[in-house]
Structure formats: C-alpha cells, structure tokens
KEVEX-203978 format. One record per residue (C-alpha): residue number from 1; residue in three letters; x, y, z. Coordinates in pm, 1 decimal. Layout:
<atom dodren="NUM" miti="Ala" xx="X" yy="Y" zz="Z"/>
...
//
This chain:
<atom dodren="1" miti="Unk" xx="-1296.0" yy="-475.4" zz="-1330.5"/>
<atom dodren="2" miti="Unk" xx="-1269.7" yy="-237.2" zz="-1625.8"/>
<atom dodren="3" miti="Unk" xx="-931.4" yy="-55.3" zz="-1731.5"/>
<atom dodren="4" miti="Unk" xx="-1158.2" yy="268.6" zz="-1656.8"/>
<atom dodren="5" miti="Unk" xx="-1162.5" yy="205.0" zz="-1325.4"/>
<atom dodren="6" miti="Unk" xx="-794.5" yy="147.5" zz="-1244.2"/>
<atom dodren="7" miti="Unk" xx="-511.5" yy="420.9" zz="-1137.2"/>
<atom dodren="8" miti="Unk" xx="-169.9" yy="401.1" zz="-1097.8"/>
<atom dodren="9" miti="Unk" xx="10.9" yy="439.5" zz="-752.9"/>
<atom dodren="10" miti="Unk" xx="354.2" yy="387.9" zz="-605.0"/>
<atom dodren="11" miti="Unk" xx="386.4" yy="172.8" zz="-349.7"/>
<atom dodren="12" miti="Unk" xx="519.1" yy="181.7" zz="36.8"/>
<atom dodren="13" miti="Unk" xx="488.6" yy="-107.4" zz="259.9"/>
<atom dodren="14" miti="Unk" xx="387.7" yy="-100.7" zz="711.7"/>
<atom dodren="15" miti="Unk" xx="546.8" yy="-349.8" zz="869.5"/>
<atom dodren="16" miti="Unk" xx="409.2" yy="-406.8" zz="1271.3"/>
<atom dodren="17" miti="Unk" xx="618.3" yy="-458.7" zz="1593.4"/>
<atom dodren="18" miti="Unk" xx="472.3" yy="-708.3" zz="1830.0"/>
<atom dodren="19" miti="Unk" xx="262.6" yy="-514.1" zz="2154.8"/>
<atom dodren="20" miti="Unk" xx="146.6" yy="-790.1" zz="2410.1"/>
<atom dodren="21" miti="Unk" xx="-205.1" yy="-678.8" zz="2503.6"/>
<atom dodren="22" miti="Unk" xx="-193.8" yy="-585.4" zz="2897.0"/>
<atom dodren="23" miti="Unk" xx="146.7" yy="-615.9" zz="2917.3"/>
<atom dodren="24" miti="Unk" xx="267.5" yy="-259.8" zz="3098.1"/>
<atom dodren="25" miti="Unk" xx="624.1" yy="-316.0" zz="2977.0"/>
<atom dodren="26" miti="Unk" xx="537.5" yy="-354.5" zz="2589.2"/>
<atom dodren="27" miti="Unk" xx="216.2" yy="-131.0" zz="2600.8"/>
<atom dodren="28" miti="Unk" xx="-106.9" yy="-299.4" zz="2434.9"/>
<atom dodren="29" miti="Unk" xx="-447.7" yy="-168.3" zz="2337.6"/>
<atom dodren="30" miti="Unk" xx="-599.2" yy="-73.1" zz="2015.7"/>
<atom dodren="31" miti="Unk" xx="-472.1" yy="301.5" zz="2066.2"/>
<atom dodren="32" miti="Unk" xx="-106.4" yy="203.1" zz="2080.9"/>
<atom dodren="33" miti="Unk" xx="-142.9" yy="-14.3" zz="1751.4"/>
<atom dodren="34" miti="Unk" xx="-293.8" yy="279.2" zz="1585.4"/>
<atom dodren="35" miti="Unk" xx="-65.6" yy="529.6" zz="1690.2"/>
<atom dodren="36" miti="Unk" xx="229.5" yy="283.5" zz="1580.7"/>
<atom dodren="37" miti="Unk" xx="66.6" yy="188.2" zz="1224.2"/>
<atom dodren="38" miti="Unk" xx="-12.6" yy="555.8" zz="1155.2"/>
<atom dodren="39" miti="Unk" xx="370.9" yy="671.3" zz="1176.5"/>
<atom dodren="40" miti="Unk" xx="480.7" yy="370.3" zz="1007.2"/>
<atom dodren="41" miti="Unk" xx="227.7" yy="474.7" zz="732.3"/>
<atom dodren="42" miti="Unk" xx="384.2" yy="825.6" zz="744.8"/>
<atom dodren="43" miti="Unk" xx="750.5" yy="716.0" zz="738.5"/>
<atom dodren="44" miti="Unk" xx="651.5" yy="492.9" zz="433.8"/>
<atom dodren="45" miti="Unk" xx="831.1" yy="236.2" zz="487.1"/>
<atom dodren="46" miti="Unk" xx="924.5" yy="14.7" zz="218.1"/>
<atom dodren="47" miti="Unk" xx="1028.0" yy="-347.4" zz="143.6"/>
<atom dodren="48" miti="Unk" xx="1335.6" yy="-471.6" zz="-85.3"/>
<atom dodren="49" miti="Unk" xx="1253.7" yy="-538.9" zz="-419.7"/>
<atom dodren="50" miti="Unk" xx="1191.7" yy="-423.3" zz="-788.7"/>
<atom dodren="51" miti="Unk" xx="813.5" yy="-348.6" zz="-717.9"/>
<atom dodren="52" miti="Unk" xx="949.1" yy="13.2" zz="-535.8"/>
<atom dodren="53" miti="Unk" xx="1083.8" yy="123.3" zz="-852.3"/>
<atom dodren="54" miti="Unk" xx="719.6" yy="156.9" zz="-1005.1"/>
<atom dodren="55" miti="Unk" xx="382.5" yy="284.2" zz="-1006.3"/>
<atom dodren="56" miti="Unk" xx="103.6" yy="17.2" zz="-1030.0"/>
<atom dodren="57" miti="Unk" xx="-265.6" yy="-51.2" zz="-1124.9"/>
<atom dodren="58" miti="Unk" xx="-490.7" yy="-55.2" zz="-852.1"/>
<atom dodren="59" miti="Unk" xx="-884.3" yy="6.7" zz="-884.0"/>
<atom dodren="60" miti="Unk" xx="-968.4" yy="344.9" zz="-786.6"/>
<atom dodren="61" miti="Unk" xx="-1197.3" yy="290.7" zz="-494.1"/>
<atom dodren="62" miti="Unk" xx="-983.9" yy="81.2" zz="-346.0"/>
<atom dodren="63" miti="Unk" xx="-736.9" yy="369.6" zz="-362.1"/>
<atom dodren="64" miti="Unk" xx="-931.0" yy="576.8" zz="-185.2"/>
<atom dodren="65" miti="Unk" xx="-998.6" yy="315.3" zz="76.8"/>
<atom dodren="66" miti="Unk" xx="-679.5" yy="220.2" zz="172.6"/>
<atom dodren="67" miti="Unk" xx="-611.4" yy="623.1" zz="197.1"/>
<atom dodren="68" miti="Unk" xx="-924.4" yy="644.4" zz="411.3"/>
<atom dodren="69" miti="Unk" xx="-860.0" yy="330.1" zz="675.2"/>
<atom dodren="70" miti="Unk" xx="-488.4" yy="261.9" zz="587.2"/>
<atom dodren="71" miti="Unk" xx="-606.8" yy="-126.9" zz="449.8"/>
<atom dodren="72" miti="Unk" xx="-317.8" yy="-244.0" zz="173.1"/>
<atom dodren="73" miti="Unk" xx="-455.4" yy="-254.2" zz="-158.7"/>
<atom dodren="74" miti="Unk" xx="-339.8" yy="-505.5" zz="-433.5"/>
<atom dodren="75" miti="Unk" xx="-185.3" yy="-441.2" zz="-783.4"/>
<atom dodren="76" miti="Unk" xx="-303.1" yy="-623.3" zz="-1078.7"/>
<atom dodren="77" miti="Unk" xx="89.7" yy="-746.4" zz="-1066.5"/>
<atom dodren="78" miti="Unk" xx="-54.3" yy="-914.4" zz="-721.9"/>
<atom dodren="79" miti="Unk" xx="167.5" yy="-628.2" zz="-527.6"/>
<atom dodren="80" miti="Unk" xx="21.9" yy="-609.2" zz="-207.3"/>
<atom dodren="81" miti="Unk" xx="96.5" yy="-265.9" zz="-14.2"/>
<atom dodren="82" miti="Unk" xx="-7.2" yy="71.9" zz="150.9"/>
<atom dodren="83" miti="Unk" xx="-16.5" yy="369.2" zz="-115.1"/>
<atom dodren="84" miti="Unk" xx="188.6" yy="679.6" zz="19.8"/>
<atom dodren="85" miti="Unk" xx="400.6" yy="782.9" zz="-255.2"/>
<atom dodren="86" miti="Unk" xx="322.7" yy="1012.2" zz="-576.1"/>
<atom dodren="87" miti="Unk" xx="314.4" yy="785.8" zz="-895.5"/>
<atom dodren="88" miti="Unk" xx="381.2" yy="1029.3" zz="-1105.2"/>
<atom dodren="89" miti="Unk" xx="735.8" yy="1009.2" zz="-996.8"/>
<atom dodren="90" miti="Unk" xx="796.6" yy="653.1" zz="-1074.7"/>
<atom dodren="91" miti="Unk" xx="731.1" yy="436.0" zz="-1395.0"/>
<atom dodren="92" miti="Unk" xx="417.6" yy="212.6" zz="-1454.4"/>
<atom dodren="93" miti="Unk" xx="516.0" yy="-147.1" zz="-1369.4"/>
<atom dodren="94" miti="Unk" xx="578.3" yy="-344.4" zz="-1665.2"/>
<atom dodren="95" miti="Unk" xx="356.7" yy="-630.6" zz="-1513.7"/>
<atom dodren="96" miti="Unk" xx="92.4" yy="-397.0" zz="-1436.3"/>
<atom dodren="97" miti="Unk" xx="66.1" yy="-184.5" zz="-1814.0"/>
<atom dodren="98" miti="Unk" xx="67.7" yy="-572.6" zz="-1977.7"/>
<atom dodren="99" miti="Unk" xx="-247.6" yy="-728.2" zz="-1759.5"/>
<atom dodren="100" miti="Unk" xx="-420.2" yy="-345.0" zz="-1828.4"/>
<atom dodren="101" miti="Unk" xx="-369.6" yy="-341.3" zz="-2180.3"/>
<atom dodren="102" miti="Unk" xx="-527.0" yy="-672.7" zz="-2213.4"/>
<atom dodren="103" miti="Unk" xx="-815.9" yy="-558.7" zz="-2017.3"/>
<atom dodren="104" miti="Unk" xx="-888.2" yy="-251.3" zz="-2270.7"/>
//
C-alpha cells in the first residue's frame, strides 16, 4: 500500500437490530435488512470514543467501495467503520498521519 493511494475520511459507525427471518412479528428477509442498514447509514450513527473526533487514512478504492456497497473500511489506526462524514471538517488522526508518514 503506498501513501499515494490513501485518503482521509471521517468516520460513522451502523450498528444492526436483530430481524428473525420468517418471523411476521419482527419482519425478516434480505429487503428489510437493507432498508434498515441503509437509514442507519444515513443517520450516521456513531460509536463512543476518540476515533469520531478525526479524519483517518483509508486506501482510496476501498473508499469508494464501502460508498458503493456500504462494506466498513479500515483505518491504518485499525478503525473499523462506514465513511459518511466530510473529513475536511475534522482533524487527521494522530495514529493515522504517524503510520502514513512512515510509509512516504
């Protein structure tokens, strides 16, 4: 992985309910999980933690991925979440701009 091909973004993390498959009460099929991960991913939800204050370094195809099929990407911190959030509003993750500026 070269420092060329990394980008910064912020992070937001989807959390799932639990939908028992053929259950009428509780829903199930692969249409209800979609429809439930898709406004999760638009509400952005987040977890607790320092990691929400920054932007991190993730590869850029794997950017565009996770924008594509909603699949988490991971940070070179090892920050594992969903992209939704403009990094230019946030600063870089100190963890993150150490490991990339060893990899220049």
């Amino acid at each position: 992985m070269s420092a060329e091909s990394m980008s910064t973004v912020s992070m937001s993390t989807v959390s799932m309910s639990t939908v028992e498959p053929g259950n009428p009460e509780t829903g199930g099929g692969t249409d209800l999980l979609e429809k439930e991960l898709q406004e999760l991913i638009e509400k952005e939800l987040t977890e607790d933690g320092d990691h929400d204050r920054f932007s991190h370094y993730v590869q850029k195809e794997k950017i565009l991925e996770s924008a594509v099929t909603g699949k988490p990407v991971v940070a070179l911190c090892g920050k594992i979440w969903v992209p939704g959030r403009d990094p230019e509003k946030f600063p870089v993750c100190p963890d993150c701009k150490k490991i990339y500026d060893r990899m220049k």
